[in-house]
C-alpha positions in Angstrom: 1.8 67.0 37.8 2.5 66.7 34.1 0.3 68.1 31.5 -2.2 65.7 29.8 -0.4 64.8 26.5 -2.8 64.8 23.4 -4.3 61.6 22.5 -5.5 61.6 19.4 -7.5 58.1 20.0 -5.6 55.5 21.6 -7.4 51.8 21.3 -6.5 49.1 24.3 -7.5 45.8 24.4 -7.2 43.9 28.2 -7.7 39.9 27.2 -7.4 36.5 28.7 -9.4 34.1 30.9 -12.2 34.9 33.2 -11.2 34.8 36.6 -7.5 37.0 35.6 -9.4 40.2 36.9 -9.8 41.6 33.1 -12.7 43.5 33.5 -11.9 44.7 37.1 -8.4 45.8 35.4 -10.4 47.7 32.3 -12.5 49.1 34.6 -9.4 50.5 37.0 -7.2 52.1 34.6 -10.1 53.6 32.8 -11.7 55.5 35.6 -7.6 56.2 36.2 -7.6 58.0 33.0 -10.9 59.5 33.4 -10.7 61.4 36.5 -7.2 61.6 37.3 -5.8 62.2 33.6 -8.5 64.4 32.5 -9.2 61.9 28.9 -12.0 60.8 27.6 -12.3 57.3 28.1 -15.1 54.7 26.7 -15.0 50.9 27.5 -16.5 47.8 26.3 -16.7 44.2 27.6 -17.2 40.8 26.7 -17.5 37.4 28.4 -17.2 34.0 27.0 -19.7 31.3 27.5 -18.4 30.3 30.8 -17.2 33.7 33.0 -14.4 31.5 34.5 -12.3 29.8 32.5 -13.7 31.4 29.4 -12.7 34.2 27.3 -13.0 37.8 28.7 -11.9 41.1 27.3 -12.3 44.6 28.2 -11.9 47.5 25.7 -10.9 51.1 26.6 -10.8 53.6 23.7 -8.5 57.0 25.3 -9.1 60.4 23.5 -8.4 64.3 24.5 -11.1 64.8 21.8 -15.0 63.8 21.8 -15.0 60.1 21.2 -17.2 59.8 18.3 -17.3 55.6 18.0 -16.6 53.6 21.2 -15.7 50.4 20.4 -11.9 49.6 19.6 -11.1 48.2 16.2 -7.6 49.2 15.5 -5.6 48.5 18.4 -2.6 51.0 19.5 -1.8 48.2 22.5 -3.2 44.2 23.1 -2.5 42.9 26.8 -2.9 39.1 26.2 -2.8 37.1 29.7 -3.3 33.7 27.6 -2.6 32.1 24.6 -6.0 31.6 23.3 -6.6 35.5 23.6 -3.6 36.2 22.1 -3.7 34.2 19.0 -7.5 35.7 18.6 -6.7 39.6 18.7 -3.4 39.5 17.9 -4.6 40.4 14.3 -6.3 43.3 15.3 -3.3 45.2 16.5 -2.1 47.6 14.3 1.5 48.5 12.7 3.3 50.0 15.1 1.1 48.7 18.4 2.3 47.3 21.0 1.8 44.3 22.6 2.2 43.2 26.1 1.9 39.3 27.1 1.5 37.3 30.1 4.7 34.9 29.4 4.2 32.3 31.5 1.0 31.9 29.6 1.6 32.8 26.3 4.0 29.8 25.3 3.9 31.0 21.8 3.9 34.5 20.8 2.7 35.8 17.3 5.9 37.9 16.8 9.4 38.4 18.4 8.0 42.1 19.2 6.4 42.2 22.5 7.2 42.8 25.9 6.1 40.3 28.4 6.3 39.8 32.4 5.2 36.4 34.3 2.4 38.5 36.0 0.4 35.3 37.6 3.9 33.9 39.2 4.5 37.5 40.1 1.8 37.8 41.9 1.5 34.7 43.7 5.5 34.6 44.7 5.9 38.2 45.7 2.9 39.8 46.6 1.4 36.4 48.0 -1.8 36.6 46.5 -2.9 35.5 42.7 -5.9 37.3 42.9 -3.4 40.5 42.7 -2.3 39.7 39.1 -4.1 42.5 37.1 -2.9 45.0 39.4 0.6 44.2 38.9 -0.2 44.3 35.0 -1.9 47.8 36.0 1.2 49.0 37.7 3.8 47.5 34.5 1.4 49.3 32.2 1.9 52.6 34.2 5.7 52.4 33.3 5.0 51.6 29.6 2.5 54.4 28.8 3.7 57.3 28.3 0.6 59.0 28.8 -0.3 58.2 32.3 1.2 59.6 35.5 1.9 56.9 37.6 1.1 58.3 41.0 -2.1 59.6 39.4 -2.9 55.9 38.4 -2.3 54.6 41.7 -4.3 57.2 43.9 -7.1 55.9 41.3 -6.7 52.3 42.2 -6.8 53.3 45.5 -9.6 55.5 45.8 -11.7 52.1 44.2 -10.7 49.4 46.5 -12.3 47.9 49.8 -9.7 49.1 52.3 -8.5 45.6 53.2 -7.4 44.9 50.2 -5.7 48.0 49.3 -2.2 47.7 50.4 -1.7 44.2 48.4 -3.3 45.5 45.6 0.0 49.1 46.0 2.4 46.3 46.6 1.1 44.8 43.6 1.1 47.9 41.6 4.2 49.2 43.0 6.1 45.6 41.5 4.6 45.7 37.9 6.0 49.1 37.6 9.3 49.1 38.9 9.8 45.4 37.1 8.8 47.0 33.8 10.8 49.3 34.4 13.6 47.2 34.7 13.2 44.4 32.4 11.6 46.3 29.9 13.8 49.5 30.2 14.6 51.7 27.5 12.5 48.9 24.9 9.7 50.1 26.0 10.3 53.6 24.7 11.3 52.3 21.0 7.4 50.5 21.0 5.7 53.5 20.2 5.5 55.2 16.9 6.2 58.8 16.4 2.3 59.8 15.5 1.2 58.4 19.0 3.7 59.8 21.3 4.1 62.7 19.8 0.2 64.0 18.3 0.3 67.9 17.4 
């Protein structure tokens, strides 16, 4: 297994609608991060006024060192699964994050910067169940960190879910990584900046 590479403090925002799994998918890839990659890990949620169909975010702030503030302000990456969620923390991203779209969804991105899959067709068309969306975001995410072991990530997703619902949800995870892999390819190593990737 690789080493855990030093985090300095690495802020992620998960946003959208209710009803996209964004809390579910906070909660997944933290515990992921926690017990199989050894970080400290804090998260934070919020709902809009109606859980479905309203806002819904889910913060994770990723650290080899104590975490000394929880909440994340300056955001190394923003996964945006609509437009409304994107156009509201989009600011809050900092130079040099990166930012990760639902494209189907977000008509109109903030910047020509981002990298962006169709993760609701995606899951409906070839894993055959909608519900399955934020684990193929999970699994795409895998591929784009460079932080996170991928078969650590999914033997955490695993370990979490009912068991008849686990082999979707590895299908699921299995696509997002191998299609971010393809379609996002050596871009994806050119998002981060040197004092992430690389922390003494």
């Amino acid at each position: 297994m690789k080493s855990q590479q030093e985090l300095n403090r690495f802020e992620i925002r998960f946003s959208g609608l209710g009803g996209q799994g964004i809390i579910t998918l906070g909660k997944v890839m933290g515990q992921g991060l926690a017990l199989g990659h050894g970080y400290n890990v804090t998260q934070t949620q919020s709902y809009g006024p109606e859980a479905r169909g309203g806002s819904s975010r889910c913060d994770l702030v990723v650290s080899s060192q104590p975490i000394s503030y929880p909440k994340a302000e300056s955001l190394d990456l923003l996964v945006a699964l609509s437009q409304e969620a994107c156009n509201a923390y989009y600011p809050y991203l900092k130079p040099g994050g990166a930012l990760v779209l639902e494209s189907d969804l977000v008509k109109q991105p903030p910047t020509n910067k981002f990298l962006g899959l169709p993760f609701s067709a995606l899951a409906r068309d070839k894993v055959g169940v909608a519900q399955a969306m934020n684990t193929v975001v999970l699994g795409a995410l895998a591929y784009l960190l460079p932080f996170v072991n991928q078969s650590v990530m999914r033997k955490s997703l695993e370990s979490t879910l009912p068991a008849k619902i686990r082999a979707v949800n590895v299908k699921a995870f299995n696509l997002g990584h191998r299609l971010a892999g393809k379609h996002w390819g050596e871009n994806a190593g050119q998002v981060w900046r040197v004092e992430d990737t690389e922390h003494e």
